[in-house]
Every structure is written in structure tokens, then in C-alpha cells.
C-alpha positions as MATLAB code, in Angstrom:
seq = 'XXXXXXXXXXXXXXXXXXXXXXXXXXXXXXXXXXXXXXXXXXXXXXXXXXXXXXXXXXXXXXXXXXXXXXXXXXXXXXXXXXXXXXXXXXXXXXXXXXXXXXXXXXXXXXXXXX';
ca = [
      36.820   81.488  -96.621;
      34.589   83.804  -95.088;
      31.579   81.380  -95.102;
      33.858   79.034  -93.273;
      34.403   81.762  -90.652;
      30.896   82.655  -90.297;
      30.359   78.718  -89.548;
      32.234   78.282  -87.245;
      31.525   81.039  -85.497;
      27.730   79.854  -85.063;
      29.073   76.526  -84.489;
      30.655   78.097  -81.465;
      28.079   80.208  -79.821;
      25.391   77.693  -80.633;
      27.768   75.287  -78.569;
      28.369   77.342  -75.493;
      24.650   78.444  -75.545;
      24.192   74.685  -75.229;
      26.439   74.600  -72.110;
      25.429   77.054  -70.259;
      21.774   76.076  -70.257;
      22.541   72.326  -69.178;
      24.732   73.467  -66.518;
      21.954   74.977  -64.009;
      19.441   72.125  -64.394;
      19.401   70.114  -61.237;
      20.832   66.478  -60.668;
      18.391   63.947  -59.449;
      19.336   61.526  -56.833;
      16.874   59.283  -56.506;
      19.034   55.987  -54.932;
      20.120   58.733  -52.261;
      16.628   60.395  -51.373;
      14.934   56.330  -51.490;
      17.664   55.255  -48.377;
      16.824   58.275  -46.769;
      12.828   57.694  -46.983;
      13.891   53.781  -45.682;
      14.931   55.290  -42.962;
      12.210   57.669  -41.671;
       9.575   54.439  -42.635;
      12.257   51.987  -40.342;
      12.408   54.784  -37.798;
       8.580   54.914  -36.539;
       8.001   51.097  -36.550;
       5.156   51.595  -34.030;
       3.462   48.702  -36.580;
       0.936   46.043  -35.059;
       2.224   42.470  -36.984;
      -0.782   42.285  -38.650;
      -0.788   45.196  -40.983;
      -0.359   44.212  -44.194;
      -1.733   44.259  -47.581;
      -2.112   40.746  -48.382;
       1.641   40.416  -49.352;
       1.576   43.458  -51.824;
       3.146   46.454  -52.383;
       1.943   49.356  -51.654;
       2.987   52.008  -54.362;
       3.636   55.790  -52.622;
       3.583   59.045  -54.812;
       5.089   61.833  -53.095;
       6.193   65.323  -54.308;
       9.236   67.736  -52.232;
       8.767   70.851  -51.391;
      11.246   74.266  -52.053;
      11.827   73.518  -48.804;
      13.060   69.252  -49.245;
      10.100   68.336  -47.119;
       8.029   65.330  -48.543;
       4.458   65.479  -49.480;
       2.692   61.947  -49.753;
       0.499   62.838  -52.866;
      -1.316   59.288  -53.119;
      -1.456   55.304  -52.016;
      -2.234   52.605  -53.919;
      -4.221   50.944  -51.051;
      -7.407   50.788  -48.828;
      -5.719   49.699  -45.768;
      -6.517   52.923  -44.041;
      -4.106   51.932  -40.880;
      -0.900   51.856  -43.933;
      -2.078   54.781  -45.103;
      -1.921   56.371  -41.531;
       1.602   54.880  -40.934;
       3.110   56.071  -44.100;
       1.250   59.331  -44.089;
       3.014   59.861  -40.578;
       6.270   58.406  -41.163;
       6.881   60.525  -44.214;
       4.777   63.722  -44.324;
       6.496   67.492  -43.896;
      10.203   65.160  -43.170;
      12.947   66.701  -45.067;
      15.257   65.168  -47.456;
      18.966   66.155  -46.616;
      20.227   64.025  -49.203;
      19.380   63.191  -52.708;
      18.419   66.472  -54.577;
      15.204   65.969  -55.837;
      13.137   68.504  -58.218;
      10.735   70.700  -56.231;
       7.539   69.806  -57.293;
       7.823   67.063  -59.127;
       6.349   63.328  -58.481;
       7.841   60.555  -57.529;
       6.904   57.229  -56.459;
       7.903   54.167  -55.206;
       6.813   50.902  -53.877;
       6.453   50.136  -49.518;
       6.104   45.609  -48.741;
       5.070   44.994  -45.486;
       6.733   41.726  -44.372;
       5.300   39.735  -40.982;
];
């Protein structure tokens, strides 16, 4: 009886040690943070037609600040006028949506379309 006790007593605090250190991990919200980005890369369409990269994506790493701002880290491309755009589009906005982790990388993918 008393080993049964002792079980499930260590059952127990093992089990609410468990919950308490999931509960202040942060929740991602990538969809969010992504139609937020489309917007600040729709909003400075100052784009000559003829930038593109030859129909392909251009893949974006980026990291957020403590402070939500965006940091373009890196772009897969040697256009140097899409790397201008995005770099000014994107760089030092914040993010008022979609929690992100603070210092953490993320990327995703830009297609310029004529």
C-alpha cells in the first residue's frame, strides 16, 4: 500500500512539473505573421514590370526581433534590384500579428508574376 502511495504521488508531481513548463513556451503563428508580411511586400509595389527572376521563387530568411520587427537574414537570388525591394519592404517592420519566436529563422518563398 504504501509503495502505491509513493507512486502516485511521483506520478503526480512529475505530471504538473510537466504542465507548468509547457504552459510558458510561446505559440507560433506562422499563417498569421506570412499575411501580414503579404501585406507590407503588396504595400510598396514601387516594382518596374520587368523585375523578375526568370519565373522563380525567391526564398527569404528572416529572423524577429524582442521587439516583432523583421530582420531579412538572407535571399536566395542575385537580382540585386529584388533584393533591394524586399530588403525595403520588410526590414525593421513590425509584426502585430502572428507571435513569432524572437530570434529564431524563418523563411519563406516571394514569385514575382508580370
Amino acid at each position: 500500500m504504501k509503495k502505491a502511495i509513493k507512486i502516485s504521488v511521483i506520478v503526480f508531481l512529475m505530471s504538473t512539473s510537466m504542465v507548468f513548463a509547457n504552459g510558458f513556451s510561446p505559440v507560433e503563428d506562422f499563417p498569421r505573421a506570412m499575411k501580414e508580411i503579404n501585406t507590407y511586400l503588396n504595400q510598396s509595389r514601387q516594382v518596374e514590370e520587368d523585375i523578375t527572376d526568370n519565373g522563380k521563387a525567391v526564398k527569404v530568411t528572416f529572423t524577429i526581433t524582442s521587439e516583432n520587427e523583421i530582420v531579412v537574414l538572407d535571399m536566395r537570388t542575385k537580382n540585386a534590384e529584388i533584393k533591394s525591394y524586399i530588403k525595403s519592404a520588410l526590414n525593421n517592420k513590425v509584426l502585430n500579428s502572428g507571435d513569432l519566436i524572437p530570434g529564431r529563422h524563418y523563411s519563406f518563398k516571394v514569385m514575382f508574376k508580370n
